[in-house]
C-alpha positions as CSV (number, residue, x, y, z in Angstrom):
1,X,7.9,33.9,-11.7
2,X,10.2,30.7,-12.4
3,X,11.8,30.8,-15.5
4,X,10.8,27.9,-18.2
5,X,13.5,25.2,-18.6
6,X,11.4,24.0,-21.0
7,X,10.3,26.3,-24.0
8,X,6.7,26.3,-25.0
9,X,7.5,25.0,-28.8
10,X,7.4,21.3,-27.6
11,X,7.2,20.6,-31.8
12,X,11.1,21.3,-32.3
13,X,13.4,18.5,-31.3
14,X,16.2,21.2,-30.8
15,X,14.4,22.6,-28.1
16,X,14.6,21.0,-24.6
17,X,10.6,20.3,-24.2
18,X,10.9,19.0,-27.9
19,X,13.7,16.6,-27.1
20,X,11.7,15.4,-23.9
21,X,9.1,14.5,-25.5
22,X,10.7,13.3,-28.6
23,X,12.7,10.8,-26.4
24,X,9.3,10.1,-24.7
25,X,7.5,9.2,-27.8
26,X,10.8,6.9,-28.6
27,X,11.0,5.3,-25.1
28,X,7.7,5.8,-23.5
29,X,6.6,2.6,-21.7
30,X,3.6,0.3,-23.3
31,X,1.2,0.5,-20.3
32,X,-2.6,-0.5,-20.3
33,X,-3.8,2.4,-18.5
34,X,-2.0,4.4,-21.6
35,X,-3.6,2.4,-24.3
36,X,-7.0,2.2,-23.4
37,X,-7.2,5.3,-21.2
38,X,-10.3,7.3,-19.6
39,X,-10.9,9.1,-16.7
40,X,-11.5,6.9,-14.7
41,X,-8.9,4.1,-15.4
42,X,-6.7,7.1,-15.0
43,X,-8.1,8.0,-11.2
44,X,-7.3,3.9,-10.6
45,X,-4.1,3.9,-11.9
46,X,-2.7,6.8,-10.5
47,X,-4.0,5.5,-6.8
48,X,-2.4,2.3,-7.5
49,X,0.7,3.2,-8.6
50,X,1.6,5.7,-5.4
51,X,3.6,4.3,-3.5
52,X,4.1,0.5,-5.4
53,X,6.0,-0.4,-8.1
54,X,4.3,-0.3,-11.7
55,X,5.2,-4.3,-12.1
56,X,3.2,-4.9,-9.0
57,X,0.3,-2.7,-10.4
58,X,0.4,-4.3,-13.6
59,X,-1.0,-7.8,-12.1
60,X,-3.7,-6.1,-10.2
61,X,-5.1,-3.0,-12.5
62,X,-7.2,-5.6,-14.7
63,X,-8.4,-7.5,-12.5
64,X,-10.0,-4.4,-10.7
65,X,-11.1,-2.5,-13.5
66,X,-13.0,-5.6,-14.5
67,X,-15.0,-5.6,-10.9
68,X,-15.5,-2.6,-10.9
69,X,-15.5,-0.7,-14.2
70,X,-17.0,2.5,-13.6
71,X,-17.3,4.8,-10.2
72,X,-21.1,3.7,-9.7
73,X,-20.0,0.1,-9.6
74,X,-17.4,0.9,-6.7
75,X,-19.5,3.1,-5.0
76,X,-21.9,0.3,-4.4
77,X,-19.2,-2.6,-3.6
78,X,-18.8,-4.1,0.0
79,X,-15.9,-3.0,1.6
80,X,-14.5,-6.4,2.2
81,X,-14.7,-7.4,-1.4
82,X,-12.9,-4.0,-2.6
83,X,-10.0,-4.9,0.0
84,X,-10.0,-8.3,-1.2
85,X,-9.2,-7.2,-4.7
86,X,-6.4,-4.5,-2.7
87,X,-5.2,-8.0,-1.1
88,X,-1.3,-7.3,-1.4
89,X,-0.8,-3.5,-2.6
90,X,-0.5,-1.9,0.8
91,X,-1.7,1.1,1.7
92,X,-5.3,-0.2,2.2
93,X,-6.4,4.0,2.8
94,X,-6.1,3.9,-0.6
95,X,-8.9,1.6,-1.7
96,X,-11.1,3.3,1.0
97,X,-10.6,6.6,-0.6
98,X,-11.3,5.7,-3.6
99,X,-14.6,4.0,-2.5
100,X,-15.2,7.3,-0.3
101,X,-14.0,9.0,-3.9
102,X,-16.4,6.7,-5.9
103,X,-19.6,7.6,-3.6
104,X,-18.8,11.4,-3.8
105,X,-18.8,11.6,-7.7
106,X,-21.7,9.3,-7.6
107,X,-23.5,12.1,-5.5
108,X,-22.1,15.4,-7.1
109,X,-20.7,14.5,-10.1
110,X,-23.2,12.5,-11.9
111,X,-20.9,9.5,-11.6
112,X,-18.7,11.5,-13.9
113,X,-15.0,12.8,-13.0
114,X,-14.9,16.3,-13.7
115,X,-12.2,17.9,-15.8
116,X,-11.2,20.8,-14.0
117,X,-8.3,20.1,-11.2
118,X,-10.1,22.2,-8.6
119,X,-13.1,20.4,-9.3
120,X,-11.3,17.3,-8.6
121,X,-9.5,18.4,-5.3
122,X,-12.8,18.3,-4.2
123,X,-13.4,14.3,-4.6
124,X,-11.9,13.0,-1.3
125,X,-8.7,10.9,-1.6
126,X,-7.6,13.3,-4.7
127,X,-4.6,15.5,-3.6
128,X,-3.3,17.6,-6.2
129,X,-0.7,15.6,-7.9
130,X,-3.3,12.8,-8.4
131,X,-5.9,16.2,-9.9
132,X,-3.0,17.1,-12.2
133,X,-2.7,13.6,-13.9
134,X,-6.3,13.3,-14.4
135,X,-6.8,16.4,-15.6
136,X,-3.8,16.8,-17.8
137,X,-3.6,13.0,-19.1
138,X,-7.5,12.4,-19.3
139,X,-8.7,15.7,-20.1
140,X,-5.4,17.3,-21.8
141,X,-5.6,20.2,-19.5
142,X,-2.3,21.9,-18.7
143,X,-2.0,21.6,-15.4
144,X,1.1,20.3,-13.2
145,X,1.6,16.8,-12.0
146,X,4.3,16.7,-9.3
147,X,5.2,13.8,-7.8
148,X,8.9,12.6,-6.3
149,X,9.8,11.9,-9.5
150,X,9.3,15.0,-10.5
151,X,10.8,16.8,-8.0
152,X,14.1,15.0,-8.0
153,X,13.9,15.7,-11.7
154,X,13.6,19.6,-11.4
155,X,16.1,20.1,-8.6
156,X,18.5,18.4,-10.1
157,X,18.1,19.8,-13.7
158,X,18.6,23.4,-11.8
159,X,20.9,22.4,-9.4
160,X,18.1,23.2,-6.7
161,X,19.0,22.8,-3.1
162,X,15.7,21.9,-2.0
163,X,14.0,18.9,0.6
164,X,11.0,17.1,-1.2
165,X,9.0,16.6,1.7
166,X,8.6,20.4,2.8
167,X,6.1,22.6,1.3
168,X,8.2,25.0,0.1
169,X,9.4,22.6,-2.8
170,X,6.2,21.9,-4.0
171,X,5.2,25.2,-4.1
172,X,8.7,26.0,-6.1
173,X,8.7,22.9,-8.5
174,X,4.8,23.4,-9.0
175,X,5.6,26.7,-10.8
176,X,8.4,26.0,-12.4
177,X,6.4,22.8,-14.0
178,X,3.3,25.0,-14.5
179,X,5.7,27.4,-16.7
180,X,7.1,24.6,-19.0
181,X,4.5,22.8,-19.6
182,X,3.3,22.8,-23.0
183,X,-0.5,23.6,-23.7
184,X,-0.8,20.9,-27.1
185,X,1.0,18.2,-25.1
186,X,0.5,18.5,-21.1
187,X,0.0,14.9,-20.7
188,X,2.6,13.7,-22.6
189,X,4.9,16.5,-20.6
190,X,3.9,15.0,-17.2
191,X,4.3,11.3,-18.4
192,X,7.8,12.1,-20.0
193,X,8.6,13.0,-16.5
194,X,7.4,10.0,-15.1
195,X,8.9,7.7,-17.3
196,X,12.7,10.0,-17.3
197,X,12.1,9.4,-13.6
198,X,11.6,6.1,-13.5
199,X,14.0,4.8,-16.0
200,X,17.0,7.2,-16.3
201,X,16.5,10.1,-13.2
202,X,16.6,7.5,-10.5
203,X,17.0,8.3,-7.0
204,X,19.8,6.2,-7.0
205,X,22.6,5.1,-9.8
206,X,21.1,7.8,-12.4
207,X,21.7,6.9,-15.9
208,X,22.9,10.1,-16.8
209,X,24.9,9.5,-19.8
210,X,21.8,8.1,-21.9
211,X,20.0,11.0,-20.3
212,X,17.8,13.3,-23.1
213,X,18.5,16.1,-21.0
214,X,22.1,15.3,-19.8
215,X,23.7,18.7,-21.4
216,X,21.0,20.3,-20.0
217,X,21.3,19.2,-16.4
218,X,23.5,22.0,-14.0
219,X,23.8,18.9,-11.5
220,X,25.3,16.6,-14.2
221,X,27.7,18.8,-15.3
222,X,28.3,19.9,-11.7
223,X,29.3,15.9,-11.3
224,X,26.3,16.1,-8.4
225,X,23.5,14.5,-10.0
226,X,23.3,12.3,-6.7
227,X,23.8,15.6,-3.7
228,X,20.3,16.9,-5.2
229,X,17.5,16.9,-4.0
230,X,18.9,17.7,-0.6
231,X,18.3,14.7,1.9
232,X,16.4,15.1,5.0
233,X,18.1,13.2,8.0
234,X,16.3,9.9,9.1
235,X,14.9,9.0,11.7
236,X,15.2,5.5,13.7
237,X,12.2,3.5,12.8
238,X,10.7,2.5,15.7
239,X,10.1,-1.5,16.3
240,X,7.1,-3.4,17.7
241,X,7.1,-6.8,18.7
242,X,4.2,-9.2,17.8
243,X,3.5,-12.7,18.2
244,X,1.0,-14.5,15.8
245,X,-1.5,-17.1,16.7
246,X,-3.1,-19.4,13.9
247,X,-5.5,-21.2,16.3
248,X,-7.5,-23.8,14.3
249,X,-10.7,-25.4,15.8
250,X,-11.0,-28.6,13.8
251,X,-10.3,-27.0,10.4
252,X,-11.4,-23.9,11.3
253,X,-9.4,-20.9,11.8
254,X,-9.9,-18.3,14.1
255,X,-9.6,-14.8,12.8
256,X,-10.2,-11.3,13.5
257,X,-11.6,-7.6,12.4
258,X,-9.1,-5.0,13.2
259,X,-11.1,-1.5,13.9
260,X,-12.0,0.6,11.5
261,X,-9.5,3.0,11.9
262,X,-6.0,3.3,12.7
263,X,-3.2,1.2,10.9
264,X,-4.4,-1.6,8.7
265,X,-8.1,-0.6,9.3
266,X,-10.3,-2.9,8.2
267,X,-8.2,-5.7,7.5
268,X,-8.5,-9.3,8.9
269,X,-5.8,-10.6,11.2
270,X,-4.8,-13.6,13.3
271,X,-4.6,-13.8,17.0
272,X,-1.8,-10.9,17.2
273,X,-0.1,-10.6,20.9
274,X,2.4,-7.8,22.1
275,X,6.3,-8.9,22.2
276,X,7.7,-12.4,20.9
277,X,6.4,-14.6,23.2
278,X,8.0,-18.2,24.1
279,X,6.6,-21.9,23.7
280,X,5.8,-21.4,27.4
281,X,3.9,-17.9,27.3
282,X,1.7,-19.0,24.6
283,X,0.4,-22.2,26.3
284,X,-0.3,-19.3,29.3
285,X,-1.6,-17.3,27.4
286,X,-3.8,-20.6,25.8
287,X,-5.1,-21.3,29.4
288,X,-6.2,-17.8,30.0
289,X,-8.3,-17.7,27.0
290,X,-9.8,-21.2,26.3
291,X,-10.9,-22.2,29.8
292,X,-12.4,-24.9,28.0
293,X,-8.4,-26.5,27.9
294,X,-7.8,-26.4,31.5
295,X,-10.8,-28.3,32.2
296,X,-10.2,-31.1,29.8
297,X,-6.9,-30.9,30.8
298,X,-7.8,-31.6,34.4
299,X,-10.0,-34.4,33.8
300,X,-7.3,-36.0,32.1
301,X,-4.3,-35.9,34.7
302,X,-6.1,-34.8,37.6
303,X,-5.4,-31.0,38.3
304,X,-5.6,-28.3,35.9
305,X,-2.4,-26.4,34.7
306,X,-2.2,-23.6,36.7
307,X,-1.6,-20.2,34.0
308,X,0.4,-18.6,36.0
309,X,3.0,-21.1,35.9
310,X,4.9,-21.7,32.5
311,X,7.1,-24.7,33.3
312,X,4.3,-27.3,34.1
313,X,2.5,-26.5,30.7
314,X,0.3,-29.3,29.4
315,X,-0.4,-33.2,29.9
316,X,1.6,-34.7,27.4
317,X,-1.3,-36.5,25.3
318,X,-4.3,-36.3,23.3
319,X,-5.8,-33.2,25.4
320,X,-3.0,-31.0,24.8
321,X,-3.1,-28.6,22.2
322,X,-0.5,-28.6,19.3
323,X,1.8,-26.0,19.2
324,X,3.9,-25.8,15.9
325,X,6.5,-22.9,15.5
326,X,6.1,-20.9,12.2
327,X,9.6,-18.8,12.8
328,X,10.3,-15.2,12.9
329,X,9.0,-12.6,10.3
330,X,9.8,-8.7,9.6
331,X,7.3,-6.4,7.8
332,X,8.5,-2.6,7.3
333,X,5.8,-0.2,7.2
334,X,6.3,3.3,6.0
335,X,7.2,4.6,9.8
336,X,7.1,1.3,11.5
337,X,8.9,-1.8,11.6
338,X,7.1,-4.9,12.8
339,X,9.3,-7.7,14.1
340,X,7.0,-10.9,14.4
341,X,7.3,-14.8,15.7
342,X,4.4,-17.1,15.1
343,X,2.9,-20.0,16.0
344,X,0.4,-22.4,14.4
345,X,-2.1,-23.9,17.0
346,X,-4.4,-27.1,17.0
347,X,-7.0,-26.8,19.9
348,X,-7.7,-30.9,20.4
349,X,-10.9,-31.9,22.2
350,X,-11.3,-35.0,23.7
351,X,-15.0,-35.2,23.1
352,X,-17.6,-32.6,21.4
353,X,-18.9,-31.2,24.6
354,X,-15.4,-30.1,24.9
355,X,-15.3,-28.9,21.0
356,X,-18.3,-26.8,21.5
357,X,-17.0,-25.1,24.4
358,X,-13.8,-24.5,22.6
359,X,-15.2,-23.2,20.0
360,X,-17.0,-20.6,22.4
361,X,-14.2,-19.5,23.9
362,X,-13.0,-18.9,20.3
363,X,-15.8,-17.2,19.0
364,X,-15.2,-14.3,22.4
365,X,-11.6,-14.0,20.9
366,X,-12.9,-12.9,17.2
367,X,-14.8,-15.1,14.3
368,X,-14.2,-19.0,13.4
369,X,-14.1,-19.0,9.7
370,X,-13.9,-22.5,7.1
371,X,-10.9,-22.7,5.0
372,X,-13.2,-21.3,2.2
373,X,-14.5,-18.7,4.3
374,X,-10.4,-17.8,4.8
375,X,-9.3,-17.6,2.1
376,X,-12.2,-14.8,0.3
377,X,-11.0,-12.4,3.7
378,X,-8.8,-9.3,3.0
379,X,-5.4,-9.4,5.3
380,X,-2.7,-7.1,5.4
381,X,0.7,-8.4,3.4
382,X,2.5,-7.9,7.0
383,X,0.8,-11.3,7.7
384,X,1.6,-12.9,4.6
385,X,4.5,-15.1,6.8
386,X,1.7,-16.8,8.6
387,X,-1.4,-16.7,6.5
């Protein structure tokens, strides 16, 4: 059983518990999901704020509370709108879990979150650090919430040589956490540990000398603070190559659905090729897929561009399409690193015999949507370069 670095009299400021949370009630950060707290807003929150930084979650926690203020209302919302209103977090699998979430309470909870943390495991998309901050902040049950922060908190307060992505280390803080934690105060316990994480335990640069718990610390006064936890050796992130098409049709854009599953499921997208391609390899690849172009480029100078060869390209006039570099882009996924070039293209027909056939072709490549239309579509932030 692990031995309590935190004494269960969290009412005396000379203990350490008491001086956590005494610094906590000093320092503790003016949040909206703290003031007006249920629940719910607890369950949105905590889903927002894995994985994105609480300024970011700050602009978007209102405005989706407001939509959708109650499980019932999200369990009923189109998709698309939900991942409108994600627009820009990341992560998208979040939003759908909480809609699959959402639907489930609706079904077996009575549209109700239940208190208990088992209880909640059950709700899909709730693991069981996001069951312990429900059910310790909402429901001031005493039950463990252990996230990075508090992990990097615990090994380094005992000096713990211990990786935070293996099991093991769960297992080891969970206990230790589940023996500290005080029965009168558990949420304010786990949100002191946020907030020490956030502000003063940081992975990097601590700021161990305004630390509450500095004397405390067996890493700080080892002069290790940084060596724990222990670091797992990286990987290389692997790289793709994409190339990005904004094709417009007269003012509208074609766009498209990626599948439902897989990476950014869901999400709309622009014409996205394998590899960087040239100036040259899009107009090929422009020919190939918009027979329409070769046909008024034909009547125009005589004999159609042939795809296969890059260097004749285009009749330089009217009928050619317009081809406008948008540069080179990066987006870093979690385990992927996307290295993009775009291009912003303007299909010109000659005549609307010619649009209308265009605009075929187009609509076999994905959906031609107004500007208005465009805008109200969810698209992954990778994209944000070339939206």
């Amino acid at each position: 059983m692990a031995v309590s670095a935190f004494p269960m009299d969290a009412s005396s400021d000379s203990t350490p518990s008491g001086i956590l949370l005494s610094w906590f009630y000093d320092h503790r950060r003016t949040l909206p999901w703290r003031e007006e707290r249920t629940p719910y807003s607890t369950w949105i929150s905590e889903a927002m704020l894995q994985q994105t930084r609480v300024p970011t979650v700050l602009n978007y926690y209102p405005r989706f509370l407001h939509r959708f203020p109650d499980p019932a209302s999200l369990a009923e919302a189109p998709e698309d709108e939900v991942l409108k209103l994600w627009e820009g977090l990341g992560y998208y699998s979040r939003a759908r879990n909480l809609m699959r979430g959402a639907k489930y309470i609706c079904e077996h909870f009575h549209g109700e979150l239940p208190s208990e943390p088992d209880l909640l495991l059950e709700i899909p998309g709730i693991g069981p650090y996001m069951a312990g901050a429900i059910a310790s902040l909402a429901f001031d049950k005493p039950a463990p919430a252990v996230d990075g922060n508090c992990i990097r908190i615990y090994c380094r307060l005992h000096a713990l040589p211990l990786i935070p992505a293996e099991g093991s280390t769960y297992k080891e803080i969970y206990s230790r956490v589940l023996a500290d934690i005080p029965e009168d105060a558990p949420g304010d316990f786990n949100e002191a540990l946020m907030d020490l994480g956030s502000l003063i335990c940081t992975p990097k640069s601590p700021k161990c000398e305004t630390c509450p718990l500095n004397d405390q610390c067996s890493a700080f006064l080892l002069g290790k603070q940084e060596d724990f936890p222990l670091k797992k050796e990286k990987k290389a992130t692997p790289i793709e190559e994409h190339t990005i098409l904004k094709i417009f049709t007269g003012d509208k854009i074609l766009v498209r659905k990626r599948p439902s599953t897989g990476l950014l499921a869901g999400l709309y997208e622009l014409i996205d090729l394998p590899g960087n391609l040239t100036h040259a390899e899009v107009q090929t690849w422009l020919l190939e897929n918009f027979p329409a172009l070769a046909s008024q480029c034909e009547l125009k100078s005589g004999s159609a561009p042939a795809a296969s060869d890059t260097t004749k390209g285009f009749p330089l006039d009217e009928s050619a399409p317009d081809i406008r570099p948008l540069g080179k882009s990066r987006h870093v996924f979690s385990h992927l690193r996307w290295e993009m070039i775009g291009y912003e293209i303007h299909l010109n027909a000659a005549d609307k015999n010619t649009q209308k056939k265009l605009i075929a072709n187009a609509s076999e490549l994905g959906e031609i949507v107004s500007p208005k239309e465009y805008q109200a579509l969810a698209f992954a932030s990778a994209l944000r370069a070339y939206r």
